[in-house]
C-alpha positions as CSV (number, residue, x, y, z in Angstrom):
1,X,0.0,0.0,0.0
2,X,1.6,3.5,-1.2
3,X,0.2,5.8,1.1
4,X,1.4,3.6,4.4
5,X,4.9,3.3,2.4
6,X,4.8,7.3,1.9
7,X,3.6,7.5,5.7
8,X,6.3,5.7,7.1
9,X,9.0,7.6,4.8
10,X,7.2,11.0,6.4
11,X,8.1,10.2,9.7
12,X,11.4,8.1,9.9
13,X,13.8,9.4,12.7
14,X,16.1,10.4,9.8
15,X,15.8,11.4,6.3
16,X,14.8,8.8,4.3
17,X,14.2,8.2,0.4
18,X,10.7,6.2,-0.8
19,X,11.7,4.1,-4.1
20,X,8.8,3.5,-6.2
21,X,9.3,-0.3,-7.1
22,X,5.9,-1.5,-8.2
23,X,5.9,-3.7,-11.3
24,X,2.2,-2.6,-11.8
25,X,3.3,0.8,-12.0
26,X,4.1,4.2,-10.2
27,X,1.7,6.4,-8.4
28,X,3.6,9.7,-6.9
29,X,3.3,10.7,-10.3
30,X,0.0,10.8,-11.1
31,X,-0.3,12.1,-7.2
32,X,1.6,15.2,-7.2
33,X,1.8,15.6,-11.2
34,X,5.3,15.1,-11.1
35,X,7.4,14.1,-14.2
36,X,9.0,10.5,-13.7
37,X,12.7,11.4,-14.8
38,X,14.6,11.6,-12.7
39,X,13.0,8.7,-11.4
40,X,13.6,4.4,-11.0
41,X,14.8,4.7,-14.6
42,X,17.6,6.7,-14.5
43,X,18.4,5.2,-11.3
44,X,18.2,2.3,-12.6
45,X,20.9,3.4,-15.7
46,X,22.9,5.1,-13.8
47,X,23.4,1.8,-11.6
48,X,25.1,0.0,-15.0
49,X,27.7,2.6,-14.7
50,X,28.7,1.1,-11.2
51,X,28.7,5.2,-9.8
52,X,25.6,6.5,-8.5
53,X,24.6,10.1,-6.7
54,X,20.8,8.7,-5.2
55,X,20.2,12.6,-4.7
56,X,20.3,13.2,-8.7
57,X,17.4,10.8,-9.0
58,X,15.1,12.3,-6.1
59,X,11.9,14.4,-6.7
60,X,10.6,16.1,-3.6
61,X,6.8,15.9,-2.8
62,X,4.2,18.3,-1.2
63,X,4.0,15.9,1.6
64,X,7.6,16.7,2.5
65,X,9.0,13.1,1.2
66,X,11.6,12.7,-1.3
67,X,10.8,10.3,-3.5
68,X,12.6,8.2,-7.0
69,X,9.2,8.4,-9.0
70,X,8.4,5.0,-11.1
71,X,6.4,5.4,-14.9
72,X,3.0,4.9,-14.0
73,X,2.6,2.3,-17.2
74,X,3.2,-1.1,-16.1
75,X,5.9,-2.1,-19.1
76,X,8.3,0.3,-18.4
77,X,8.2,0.4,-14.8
78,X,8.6,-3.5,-15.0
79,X,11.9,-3.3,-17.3
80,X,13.0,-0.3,-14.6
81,X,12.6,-1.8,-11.4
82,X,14.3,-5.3,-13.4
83,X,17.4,-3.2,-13.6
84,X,17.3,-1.7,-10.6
85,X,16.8,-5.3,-9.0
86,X,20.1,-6.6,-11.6
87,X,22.5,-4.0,-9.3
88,X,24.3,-4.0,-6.3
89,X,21.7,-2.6,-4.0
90,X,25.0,-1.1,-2.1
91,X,25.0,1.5,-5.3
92,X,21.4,3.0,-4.4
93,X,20.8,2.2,-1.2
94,X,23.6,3.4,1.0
95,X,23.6,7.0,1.4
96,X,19.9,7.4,3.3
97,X,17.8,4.7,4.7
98,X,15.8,3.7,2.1
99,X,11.8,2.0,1.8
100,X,11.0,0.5,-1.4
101,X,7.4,0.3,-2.0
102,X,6.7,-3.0,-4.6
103,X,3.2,-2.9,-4.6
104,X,1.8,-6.1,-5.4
105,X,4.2,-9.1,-5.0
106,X,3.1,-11.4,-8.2
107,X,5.1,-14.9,-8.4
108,X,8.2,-13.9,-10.7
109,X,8.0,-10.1,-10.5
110,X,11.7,-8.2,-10.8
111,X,10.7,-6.6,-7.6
112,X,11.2,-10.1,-5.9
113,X,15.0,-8.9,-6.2
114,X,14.6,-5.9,-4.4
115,X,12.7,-7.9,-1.7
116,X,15.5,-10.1,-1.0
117,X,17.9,-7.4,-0.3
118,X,15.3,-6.1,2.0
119,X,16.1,-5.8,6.1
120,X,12.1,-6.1,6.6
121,X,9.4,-7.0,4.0
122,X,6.1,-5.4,5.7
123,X,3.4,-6.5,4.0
124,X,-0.1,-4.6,4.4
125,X,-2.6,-6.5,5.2
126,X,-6.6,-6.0,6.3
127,X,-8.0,-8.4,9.3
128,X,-10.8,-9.7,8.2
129,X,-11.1,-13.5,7.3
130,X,-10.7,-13.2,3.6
131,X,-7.0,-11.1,3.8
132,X,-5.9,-13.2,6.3
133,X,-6.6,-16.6,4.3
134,X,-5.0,-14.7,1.1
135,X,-2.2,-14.0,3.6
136,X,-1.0,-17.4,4.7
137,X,-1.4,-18.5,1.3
138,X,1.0,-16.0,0.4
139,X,4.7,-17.2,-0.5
140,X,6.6,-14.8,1.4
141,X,9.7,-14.9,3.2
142,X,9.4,-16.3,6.7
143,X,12.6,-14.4,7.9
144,X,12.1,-10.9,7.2
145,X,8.1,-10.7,6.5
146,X,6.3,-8.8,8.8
147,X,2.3,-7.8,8.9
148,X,1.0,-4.3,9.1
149,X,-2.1,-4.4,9.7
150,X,-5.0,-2.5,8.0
151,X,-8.2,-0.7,9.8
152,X,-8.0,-3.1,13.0
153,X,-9.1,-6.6,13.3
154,X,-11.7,-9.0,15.4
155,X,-8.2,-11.1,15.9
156,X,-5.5,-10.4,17.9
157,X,-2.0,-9.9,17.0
158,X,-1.1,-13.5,18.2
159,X,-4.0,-14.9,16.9
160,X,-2.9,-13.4,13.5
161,X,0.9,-14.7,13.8
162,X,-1.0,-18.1,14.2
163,X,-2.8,-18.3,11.5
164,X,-0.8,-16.8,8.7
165,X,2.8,-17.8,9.9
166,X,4.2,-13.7,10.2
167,X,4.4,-11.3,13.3
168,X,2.6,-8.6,13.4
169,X,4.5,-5.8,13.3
170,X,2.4,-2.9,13.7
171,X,-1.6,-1.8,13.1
172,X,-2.7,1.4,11.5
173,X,-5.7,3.1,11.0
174,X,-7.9,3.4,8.2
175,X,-6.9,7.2,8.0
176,X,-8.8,9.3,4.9
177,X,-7.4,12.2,6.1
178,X,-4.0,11.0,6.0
179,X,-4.5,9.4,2.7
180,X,-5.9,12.6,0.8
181,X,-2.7,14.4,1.9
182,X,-0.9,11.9,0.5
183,X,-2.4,11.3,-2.7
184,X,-1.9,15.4,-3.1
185,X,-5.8,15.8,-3.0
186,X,-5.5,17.6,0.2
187,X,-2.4,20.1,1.1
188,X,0.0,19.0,3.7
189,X,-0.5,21.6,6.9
190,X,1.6,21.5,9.7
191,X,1.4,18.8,12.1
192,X,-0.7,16.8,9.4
193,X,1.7,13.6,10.7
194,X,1.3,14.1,14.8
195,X,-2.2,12.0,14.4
196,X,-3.6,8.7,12.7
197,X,-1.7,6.8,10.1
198,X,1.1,9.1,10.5
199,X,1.6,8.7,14.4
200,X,1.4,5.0,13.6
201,X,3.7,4.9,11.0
202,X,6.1,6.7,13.0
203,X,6.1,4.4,16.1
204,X,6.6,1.5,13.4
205,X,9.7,3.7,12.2
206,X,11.5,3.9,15.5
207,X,11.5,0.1,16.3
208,X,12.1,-0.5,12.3
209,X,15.1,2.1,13.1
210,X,16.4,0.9,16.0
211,X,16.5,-2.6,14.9
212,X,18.9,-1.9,12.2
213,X,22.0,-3.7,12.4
214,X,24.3,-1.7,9.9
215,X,24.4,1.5,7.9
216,X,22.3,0.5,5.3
217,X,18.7,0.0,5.2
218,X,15.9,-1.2,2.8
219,X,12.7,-1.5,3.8
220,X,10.4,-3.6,1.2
């Protein structure tokens, strides 16, 4: 889910960059009307070179979150983000901790290689019956997949764990306040992230953050 991966990117303890990674396509684009070079593909180029300055690839949003932009079409985000996922993720993701948003995870997807270079995999989830079945079904990996859960749930977080196999590793609101800043549909005033899916996301940030075991750090 974008606007939780643009949340969390809002409110890490320290400047982070949100990579657009979705094989389905980018969104910030559409958003914020925003053009899409710089963006995944020239990251992605600039990566074959084996010399890479992240910064020259960033767009800065409304919502105060820099962000490499993805095309919005499917094809040519899909042959981006399968470059990107051919280089050492030491070229890109070094400089600024870093959360990659793939979107939907789809059984052979170039985003798959950006997952396995991942510290976490959080994976957004609703509770009801129905996303939690889809859930455990879901081939994910056991070591660094972690649930965020969606609008609250009749389960608890243990109950959850039990049935799909992942921890939970945070819950969030269903936040439509939140969401229109994010989507650029409402402006971003002061204090917009002290409440909601913001002050969630940020609570997720610091135990993310202060988990991390080195200097670099990808969050799928």
């Amino acid at each position: 889910m974008t606007t939780c991966a643009v949340a969390l990117a809002a409110v890490w303890p320290e400047p982070a960059v949100l990579v657009e990674v979705d094989c389905a396509g980018g969104d910030l684009g559409g958003w914020f009307w925003v053009p899409d070079s710089p963006g995944v593909a020239s990251l992605a180029t600039a990566c074959r070179t084996g010399r890479v300055d992240l910064a020259a690839h960033v767009t800065s949003l409304p919502c105060g979150v820099d962000a490499v932009v993805a095309a919005a079409g499917g094809h040519p985000a899909t042959v981006a983000v399968g470059l990107l996922g051919e280089a050492d993720p030491a070229l890109w993701a070094k400089e600024r901790p870093v959360i990659a948003d793939v979107g939907r995870l789809d059984p052979g997807a170039p985003s798959w290689a950006i997952v396995a270079s991942a510290d976490v995999l959080l994976v957004c989830s609703r509770g009801d019956e129905a996303s939690l079945l889809r859930l455990a079904d879901a081939d994910l990996p056991a070591a660094t997949a972690r649930v965020v859960l969606v609008g609250g749930s009749r389960y608890r977080h243990g109950e959850i764990t039990a049935r799909t196999g992942l921890p939970v590793a945070a819950a969030v609101p269903w936040d439509v306040h939140a969401a229109q800043v994010i989507c650029g549909r409402r402006p971003a005033r002061r204090g917009w992230t002290r409440r909601g899916l913001p002050a969630a996301a940020r609570a997720l940030a610091g135990d993310l953050a202060a988990s991390s075991t080195d200097g670099t750090r990808r969050r799928g």
